[in-house]
N, CA, C and O atoms as a printed pandas DataFrame, in Angstrom:
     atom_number atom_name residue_name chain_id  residue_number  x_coord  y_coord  z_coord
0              1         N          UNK        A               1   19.670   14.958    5.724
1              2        CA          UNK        A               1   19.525   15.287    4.323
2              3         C          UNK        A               1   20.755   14.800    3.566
3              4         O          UNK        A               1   21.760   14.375    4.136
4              5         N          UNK        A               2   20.631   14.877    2.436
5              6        CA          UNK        A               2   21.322   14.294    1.278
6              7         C          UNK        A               2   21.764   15.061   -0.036
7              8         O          UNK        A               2   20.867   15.205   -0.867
8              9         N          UNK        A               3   22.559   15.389   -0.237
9             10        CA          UNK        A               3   22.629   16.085   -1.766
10            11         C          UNK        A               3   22.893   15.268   -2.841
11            12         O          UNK        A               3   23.925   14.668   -3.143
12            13         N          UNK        A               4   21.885   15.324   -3.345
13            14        CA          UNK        A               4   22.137   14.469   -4.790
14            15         C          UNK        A               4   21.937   15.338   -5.991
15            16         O          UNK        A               4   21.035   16.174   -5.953
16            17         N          UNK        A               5   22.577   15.241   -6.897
17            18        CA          UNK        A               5   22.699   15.924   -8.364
18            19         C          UNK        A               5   21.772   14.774   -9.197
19            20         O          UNK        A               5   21.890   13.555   -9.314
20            21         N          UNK        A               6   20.628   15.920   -9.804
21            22        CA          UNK        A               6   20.118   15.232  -11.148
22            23         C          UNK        A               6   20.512   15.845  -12.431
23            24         O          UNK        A               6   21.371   16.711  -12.596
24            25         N          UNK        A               7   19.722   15.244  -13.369
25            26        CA          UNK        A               7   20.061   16.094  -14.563
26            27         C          UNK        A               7   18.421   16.567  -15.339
27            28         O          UNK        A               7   17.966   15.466  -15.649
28            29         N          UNK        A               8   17.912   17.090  -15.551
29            30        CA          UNK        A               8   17.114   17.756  -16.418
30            31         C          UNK        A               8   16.940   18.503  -17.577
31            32         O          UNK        A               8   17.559   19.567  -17.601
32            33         N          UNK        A               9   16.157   18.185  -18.689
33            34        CA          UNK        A               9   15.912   19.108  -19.876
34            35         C          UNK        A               9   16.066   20.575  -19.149
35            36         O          UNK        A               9   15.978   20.764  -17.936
36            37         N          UNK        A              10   16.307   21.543  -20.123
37            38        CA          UNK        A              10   16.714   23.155  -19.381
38            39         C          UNK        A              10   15.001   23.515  -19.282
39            40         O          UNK        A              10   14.616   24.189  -18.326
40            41         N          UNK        A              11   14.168   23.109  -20.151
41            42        CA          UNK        A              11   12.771   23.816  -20.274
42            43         C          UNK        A              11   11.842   23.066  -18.901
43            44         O          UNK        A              11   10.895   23.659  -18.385
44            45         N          UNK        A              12   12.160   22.120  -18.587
45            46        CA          UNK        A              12   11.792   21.540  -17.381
46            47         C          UNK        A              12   12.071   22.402  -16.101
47            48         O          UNK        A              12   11.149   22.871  -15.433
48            49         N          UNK        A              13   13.608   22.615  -15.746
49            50        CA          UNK        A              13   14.055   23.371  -14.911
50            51         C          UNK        A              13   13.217   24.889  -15.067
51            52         O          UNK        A              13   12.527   25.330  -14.148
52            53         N          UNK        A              14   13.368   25.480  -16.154
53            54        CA          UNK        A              14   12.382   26.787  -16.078
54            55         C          UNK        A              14   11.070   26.657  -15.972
55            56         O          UNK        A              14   10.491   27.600  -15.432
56            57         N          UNK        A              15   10.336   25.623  -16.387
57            58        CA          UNK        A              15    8.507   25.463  -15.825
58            59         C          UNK        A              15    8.987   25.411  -14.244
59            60         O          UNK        A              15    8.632   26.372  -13.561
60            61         N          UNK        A              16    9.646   24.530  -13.697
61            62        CA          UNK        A              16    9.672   24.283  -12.223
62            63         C          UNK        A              16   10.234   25.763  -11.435
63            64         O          UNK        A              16   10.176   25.824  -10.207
64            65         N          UNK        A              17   10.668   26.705  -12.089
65            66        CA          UNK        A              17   11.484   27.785  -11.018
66            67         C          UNK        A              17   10.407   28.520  -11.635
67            68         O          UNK        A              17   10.280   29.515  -10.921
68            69         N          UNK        A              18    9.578   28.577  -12.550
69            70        CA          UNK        A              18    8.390   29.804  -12.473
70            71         C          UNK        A              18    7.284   29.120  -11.516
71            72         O          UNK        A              18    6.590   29.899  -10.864
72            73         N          UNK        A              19    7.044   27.665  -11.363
73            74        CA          UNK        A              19    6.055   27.359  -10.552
74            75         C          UNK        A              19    6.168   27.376   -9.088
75            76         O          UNK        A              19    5.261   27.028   -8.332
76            77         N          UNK        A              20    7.299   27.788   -8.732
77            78        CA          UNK        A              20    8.119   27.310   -7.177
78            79         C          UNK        A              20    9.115   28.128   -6.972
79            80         O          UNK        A              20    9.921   28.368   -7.871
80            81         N          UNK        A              21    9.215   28.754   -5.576
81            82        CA          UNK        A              21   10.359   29.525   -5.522
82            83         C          UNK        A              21   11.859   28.755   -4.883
83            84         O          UNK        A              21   12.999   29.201   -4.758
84            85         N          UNK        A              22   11.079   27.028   -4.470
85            86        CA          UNK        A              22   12.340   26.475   -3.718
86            87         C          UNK        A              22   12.303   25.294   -4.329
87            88         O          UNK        A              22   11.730   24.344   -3.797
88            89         N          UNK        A              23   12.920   25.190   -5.552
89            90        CA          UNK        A              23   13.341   23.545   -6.568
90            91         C          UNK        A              23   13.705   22.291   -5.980
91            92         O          UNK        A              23   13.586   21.241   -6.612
92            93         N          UNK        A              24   14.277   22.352   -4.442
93            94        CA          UNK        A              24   14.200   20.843   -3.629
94            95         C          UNK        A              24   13.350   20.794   -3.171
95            96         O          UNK        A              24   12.879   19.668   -3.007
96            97         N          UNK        A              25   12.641   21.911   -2.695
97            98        CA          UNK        A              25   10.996   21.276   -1.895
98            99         C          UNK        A              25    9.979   20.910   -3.448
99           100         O          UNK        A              25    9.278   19.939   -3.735
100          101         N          UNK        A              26   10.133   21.506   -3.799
101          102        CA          UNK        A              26    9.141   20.993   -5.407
102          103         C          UNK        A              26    9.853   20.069   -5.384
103          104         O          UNK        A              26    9.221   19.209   -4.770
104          105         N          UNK        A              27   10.887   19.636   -5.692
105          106        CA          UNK        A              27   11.010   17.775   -6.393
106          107         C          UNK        A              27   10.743   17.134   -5.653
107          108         O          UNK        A              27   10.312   16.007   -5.896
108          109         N          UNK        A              28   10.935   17.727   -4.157
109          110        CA          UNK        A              28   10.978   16.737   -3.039
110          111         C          UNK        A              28    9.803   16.216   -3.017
111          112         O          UNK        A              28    9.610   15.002   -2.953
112          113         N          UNK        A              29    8.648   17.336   -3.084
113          114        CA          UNK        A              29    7.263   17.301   -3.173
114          115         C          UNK        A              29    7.046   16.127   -4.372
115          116         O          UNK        A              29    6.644   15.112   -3.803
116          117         N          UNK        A              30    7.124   15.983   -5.310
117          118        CA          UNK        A              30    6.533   15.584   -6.354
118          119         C          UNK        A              30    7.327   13.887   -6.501
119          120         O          UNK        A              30    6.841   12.875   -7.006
120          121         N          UNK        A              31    8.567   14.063   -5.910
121          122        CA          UNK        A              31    8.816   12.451   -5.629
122          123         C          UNK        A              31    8.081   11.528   -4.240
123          124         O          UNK        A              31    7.860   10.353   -3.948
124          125         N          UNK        A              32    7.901   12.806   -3.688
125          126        CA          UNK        A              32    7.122   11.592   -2.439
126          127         C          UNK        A              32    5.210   11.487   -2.832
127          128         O          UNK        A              32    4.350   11.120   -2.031
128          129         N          UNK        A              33    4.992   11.907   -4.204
129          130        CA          UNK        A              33    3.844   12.051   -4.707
130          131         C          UNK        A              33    3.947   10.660   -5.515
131          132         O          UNK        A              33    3.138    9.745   -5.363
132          133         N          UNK        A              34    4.986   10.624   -6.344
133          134        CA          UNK        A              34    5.017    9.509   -7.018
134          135         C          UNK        A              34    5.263    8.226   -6.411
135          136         O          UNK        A              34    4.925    7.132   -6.863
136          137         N          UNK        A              35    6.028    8.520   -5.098
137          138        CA          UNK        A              35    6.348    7.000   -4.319
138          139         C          UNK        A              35    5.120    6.448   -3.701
139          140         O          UNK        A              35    5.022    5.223   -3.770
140          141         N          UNK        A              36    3.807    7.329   -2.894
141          142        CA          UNK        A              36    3.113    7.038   -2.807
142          143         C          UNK        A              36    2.118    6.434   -3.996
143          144         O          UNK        A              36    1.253    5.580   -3.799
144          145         N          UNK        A              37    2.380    6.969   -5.087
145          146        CA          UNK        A              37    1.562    6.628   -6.198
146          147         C          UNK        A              37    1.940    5.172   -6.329
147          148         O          UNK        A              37    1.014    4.391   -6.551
148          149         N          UNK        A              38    2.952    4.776   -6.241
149          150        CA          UNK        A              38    3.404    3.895   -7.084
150          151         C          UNK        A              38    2.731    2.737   -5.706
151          152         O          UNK        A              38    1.971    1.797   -5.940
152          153         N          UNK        A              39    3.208    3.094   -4.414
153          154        CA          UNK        A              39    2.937    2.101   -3.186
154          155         C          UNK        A              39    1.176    1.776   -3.834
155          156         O          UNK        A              39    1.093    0.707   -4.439
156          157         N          UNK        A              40    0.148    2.417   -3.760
157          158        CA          UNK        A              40   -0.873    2.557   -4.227
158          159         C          UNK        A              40   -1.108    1.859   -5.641
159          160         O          UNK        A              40   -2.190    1.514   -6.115
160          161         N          UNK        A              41   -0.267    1.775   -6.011
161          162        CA          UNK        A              41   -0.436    1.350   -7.546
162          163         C          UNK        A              41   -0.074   -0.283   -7.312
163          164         O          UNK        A              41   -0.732   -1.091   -7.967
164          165         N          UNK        A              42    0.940   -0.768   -6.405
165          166        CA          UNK        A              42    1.557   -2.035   -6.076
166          167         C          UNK        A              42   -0.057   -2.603   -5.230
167          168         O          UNK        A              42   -0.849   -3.438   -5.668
168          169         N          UNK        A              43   -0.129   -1.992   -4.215
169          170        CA          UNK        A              43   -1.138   -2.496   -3.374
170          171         C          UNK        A              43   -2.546   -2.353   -4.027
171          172         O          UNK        A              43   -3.234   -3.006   -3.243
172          173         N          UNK        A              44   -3.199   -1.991   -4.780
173          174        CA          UNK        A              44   -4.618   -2.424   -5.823
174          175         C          UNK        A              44   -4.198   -3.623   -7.212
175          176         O          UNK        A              44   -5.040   -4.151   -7.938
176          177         N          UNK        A              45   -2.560   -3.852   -7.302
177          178        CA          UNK        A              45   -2.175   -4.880   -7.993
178          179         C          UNK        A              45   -2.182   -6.445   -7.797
179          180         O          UNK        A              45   -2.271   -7.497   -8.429
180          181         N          UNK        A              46   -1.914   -5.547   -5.547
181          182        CA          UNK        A              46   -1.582   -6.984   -5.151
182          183         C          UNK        A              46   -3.210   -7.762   -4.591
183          184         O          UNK        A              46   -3.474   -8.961   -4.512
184          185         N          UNK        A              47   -4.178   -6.442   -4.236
185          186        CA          UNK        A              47   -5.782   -7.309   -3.821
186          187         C          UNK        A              47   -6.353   -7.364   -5.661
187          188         O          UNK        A              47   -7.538   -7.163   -5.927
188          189         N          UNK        A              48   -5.622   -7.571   -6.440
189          190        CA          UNK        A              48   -6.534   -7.585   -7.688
190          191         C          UNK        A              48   -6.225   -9.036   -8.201
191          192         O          UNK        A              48   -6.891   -9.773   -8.928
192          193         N          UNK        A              49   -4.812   -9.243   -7.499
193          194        CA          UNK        A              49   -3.918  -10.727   -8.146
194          195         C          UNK        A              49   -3.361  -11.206   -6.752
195          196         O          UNK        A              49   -2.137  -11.142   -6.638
196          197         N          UNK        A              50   -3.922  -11.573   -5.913
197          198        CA          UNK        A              50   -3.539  -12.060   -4.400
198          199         C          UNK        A              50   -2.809  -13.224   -4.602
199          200         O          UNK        A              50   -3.232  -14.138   -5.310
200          201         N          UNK        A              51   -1.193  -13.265   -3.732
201          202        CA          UNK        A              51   -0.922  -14.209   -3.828
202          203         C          UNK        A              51   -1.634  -15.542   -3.545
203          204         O          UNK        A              51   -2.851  -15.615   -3.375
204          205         N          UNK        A              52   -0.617  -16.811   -3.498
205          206        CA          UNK        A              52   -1.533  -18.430   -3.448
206          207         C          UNK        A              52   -1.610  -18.366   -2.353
207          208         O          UNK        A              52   -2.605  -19.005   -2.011
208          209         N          UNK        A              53   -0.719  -17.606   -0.865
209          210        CA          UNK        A              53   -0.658  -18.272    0.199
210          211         C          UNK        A              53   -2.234  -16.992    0.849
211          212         O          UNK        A              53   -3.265  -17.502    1.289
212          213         N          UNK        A              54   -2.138  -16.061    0.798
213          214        CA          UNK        A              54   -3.355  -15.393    0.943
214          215         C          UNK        A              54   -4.476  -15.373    0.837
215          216         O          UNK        A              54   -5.332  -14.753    1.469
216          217         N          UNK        A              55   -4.582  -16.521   -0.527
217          218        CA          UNK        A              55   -5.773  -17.036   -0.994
218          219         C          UNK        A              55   -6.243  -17.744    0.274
219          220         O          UNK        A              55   -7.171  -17.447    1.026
220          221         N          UNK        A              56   -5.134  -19.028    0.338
221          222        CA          UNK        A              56   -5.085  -19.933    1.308
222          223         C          UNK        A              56   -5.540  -19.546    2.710
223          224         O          UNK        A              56   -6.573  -20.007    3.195
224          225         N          UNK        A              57   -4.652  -18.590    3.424
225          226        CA          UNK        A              57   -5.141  -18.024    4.503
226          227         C          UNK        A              57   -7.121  -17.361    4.446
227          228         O          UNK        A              57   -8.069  -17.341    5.232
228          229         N          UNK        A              58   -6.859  -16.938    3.061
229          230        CA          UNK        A              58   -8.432  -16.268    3.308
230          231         C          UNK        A              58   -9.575  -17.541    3.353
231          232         O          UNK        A              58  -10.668  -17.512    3.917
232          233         N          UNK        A              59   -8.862  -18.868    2.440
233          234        CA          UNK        A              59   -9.916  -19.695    2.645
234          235         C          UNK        A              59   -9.923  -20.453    4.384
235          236         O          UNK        A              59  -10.851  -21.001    4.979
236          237         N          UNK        A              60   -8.526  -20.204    4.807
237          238        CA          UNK        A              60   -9.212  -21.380    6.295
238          239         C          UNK        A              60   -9.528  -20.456    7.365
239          240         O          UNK        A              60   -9.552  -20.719    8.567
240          241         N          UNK        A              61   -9.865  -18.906    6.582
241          242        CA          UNK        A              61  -10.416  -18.068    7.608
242          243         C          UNK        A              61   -9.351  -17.504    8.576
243          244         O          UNK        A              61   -8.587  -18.219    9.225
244          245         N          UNK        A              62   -9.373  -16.101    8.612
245          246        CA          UNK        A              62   -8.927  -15.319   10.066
246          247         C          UNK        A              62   -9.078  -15.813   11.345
247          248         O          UNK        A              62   -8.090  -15.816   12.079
248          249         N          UNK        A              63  -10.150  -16.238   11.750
249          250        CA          UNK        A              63   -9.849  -16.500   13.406
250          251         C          UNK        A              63   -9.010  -17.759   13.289
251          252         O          UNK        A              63   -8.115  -17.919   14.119
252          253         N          UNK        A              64   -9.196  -18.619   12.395
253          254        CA          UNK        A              64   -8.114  -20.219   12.192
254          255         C          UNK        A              64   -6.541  -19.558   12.359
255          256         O          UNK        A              64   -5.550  -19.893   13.008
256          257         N          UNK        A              65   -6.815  -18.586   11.544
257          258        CA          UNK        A              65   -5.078  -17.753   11.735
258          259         C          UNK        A              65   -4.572  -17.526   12.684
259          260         O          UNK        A              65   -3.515  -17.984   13.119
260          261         N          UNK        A              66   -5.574  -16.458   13.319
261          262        CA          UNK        A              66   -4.878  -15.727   14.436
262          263         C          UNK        A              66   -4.962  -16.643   15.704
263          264         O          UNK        A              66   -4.202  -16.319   16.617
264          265         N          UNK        A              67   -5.804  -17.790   15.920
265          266        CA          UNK        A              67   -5.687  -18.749   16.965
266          267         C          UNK        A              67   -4.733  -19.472   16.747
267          268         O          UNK        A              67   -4.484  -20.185   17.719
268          269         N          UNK        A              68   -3.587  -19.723   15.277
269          270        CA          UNK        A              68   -2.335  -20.636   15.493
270          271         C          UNK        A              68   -1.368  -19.545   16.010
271          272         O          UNK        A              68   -0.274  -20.048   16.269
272          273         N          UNK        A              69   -1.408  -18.421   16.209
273          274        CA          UNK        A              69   -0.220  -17.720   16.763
274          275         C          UNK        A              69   -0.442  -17.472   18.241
275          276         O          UNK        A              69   -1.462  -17.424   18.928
276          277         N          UNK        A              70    1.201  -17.290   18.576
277          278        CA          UNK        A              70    1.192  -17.407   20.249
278          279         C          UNK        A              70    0.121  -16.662   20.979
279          280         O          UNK        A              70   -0.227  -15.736   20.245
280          281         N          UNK        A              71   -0.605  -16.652   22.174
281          282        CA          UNK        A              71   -1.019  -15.789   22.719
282          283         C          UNK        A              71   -0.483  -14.379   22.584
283          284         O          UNK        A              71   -0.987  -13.377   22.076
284          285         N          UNK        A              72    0.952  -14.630   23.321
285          286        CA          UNK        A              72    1.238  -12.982   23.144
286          287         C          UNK        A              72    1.013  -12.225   21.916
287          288         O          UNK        A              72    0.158  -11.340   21.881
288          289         N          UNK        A              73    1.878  -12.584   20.707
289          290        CA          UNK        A              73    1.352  -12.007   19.141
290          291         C          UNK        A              73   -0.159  -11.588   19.003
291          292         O          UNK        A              73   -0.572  -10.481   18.657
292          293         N          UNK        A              74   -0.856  -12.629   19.323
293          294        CA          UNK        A              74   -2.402  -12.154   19.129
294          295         C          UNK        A              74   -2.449  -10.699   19.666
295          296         O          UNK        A              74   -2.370   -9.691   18.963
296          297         N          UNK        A              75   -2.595  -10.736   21.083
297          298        CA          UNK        A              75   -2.656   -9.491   21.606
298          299         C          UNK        A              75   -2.289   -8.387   21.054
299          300         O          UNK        A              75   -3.095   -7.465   21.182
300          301         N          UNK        A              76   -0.921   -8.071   20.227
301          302        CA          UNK        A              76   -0.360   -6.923   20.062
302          303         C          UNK        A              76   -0.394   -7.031   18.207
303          304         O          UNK        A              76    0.188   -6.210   17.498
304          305         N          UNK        A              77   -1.051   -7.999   17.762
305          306        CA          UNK        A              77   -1.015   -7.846   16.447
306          307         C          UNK        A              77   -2.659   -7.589   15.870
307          308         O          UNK        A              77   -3.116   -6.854   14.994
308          309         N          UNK        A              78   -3.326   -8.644   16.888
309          310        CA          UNK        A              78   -5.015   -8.351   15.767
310          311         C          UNK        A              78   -5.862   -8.510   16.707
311          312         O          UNK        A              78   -5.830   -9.492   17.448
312          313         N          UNK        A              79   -6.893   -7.389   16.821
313          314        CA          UNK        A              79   -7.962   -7.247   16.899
314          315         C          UNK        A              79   -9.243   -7.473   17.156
315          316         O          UNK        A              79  -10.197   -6.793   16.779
316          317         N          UNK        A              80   -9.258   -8.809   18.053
317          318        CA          UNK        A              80  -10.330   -9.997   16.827
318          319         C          UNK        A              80  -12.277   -8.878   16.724
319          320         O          UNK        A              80  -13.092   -8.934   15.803
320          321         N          UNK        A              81  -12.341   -8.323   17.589
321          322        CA          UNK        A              81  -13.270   -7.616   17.787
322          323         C          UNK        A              81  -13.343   -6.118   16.561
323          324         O          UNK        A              81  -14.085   -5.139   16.646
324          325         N          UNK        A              82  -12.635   -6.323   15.839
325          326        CA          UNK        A              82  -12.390   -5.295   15.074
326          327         C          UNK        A              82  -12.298   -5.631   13.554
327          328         O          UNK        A              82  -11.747   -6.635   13.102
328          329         N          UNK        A              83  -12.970   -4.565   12.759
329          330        CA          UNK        A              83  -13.259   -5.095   11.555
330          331         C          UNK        A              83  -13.870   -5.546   10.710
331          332         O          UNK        A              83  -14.925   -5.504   11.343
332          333         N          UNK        A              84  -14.259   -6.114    9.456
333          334        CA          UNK        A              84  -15.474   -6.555    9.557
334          335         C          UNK        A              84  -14.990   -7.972    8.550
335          336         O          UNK        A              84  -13.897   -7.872    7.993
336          337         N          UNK        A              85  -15.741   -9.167    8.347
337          338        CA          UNK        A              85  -15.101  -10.162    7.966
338          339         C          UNK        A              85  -15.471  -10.280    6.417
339          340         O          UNK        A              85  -16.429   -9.743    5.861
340          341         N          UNK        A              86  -14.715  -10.919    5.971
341          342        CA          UNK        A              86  -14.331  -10.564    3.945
342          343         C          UNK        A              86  -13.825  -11.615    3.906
343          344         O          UNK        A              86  -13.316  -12.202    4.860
344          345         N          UNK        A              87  -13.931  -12.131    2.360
345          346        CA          UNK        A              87  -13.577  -13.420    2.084
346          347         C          UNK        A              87  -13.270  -13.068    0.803
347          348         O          UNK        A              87  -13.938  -12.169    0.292
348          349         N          UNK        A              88  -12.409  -13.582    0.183
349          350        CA          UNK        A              88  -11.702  -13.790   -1.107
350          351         C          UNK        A              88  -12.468  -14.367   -2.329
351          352         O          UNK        A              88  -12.165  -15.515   -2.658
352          353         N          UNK        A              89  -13.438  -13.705   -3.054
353          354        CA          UNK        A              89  -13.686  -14.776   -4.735
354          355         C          UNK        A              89  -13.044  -14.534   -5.987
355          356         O          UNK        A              89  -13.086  -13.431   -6.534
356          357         N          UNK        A              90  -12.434  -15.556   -6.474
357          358        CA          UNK        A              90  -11.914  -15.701   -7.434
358          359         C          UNK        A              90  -12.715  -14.830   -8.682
359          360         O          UNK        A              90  -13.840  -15.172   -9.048
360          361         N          UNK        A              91  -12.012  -13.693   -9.268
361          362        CA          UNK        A              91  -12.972  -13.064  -10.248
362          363         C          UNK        A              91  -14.153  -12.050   -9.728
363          364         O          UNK        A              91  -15.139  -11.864  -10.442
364          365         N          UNK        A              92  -14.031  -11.476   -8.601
365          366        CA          UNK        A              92  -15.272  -10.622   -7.835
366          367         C          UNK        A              92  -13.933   -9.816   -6.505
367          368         O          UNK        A              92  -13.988   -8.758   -5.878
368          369         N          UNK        A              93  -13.167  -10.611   -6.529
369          370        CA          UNK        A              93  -12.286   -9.994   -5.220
370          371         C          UNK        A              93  -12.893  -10.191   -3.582
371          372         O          UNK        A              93  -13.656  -11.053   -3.144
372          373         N          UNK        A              94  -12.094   -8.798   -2.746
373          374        CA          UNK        A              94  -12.947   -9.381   -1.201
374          375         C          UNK        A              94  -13.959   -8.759   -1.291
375          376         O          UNK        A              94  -14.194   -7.716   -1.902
376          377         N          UNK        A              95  -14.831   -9.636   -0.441
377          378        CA          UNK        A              95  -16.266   -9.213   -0.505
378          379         C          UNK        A              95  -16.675   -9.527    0.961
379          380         O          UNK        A              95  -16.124  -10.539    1.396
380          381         N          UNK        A              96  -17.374   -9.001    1.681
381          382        CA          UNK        A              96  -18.245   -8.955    2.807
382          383         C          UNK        A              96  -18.926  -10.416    3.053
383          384         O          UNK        A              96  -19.187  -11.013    2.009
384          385         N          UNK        A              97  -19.162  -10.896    3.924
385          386        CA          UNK        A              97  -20.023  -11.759    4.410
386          387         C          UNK        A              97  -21.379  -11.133    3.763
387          388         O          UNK        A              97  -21.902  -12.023    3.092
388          389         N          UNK        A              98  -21.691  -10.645    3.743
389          390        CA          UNK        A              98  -23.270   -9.693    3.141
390          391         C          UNK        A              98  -23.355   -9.925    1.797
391          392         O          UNK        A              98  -24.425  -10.153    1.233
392          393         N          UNK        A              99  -22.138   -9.874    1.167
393          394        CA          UNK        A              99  -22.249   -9.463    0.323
394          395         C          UNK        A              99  -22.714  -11.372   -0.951
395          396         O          UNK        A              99  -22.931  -11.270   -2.159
């Protein structure tokens, strides 16, 4: 653990000590609410605006991928039996083989 000093409006501090009887587990609580928010907020930013090289990878296909890496990597990184296969459209996002 860590002690860090913030600063707060006084009317803030009193909503938070009538809602909570322990003010580091409440902030603690409510910052690892927002960090996830925000991870969540980055990652529907990043399948909404995929980088160029992702594009790329999605167009020469997953198994093209995972067959240029070493044997060993394969093994302990992907799956190939797992999953289901999706492809990238410009303006529609990933979408299913089905789809």
């Amino acid at each position: 653990m860590q002690r860090v000093t913030i600063t707060l409006p006084e009317a803030v501090v009193l909503e938070v000590d009538r809602e909570a009887r322990n003010r580091s587990r409440f902030v603690l609580e409510a910052i690892r609410r927002e960090l996830r928010h925000r991870r969540q907020q980055a990652l529907r930013r990043s399948l909404e605006n995929p980088h160029e090289e992702a594009c790329a990878l999605a167009d020469a296909g997953f198994d093209e991928w995972a067959s240029s890496l070493p044997d060993e990597s394969v093994a302990e990184i992907v799956h190939l039996e797992g999953g289901e296969p999706v492809r990238w459209n410009p303006g529609s996002g990933w979408q299913t083989n089905e789809s």
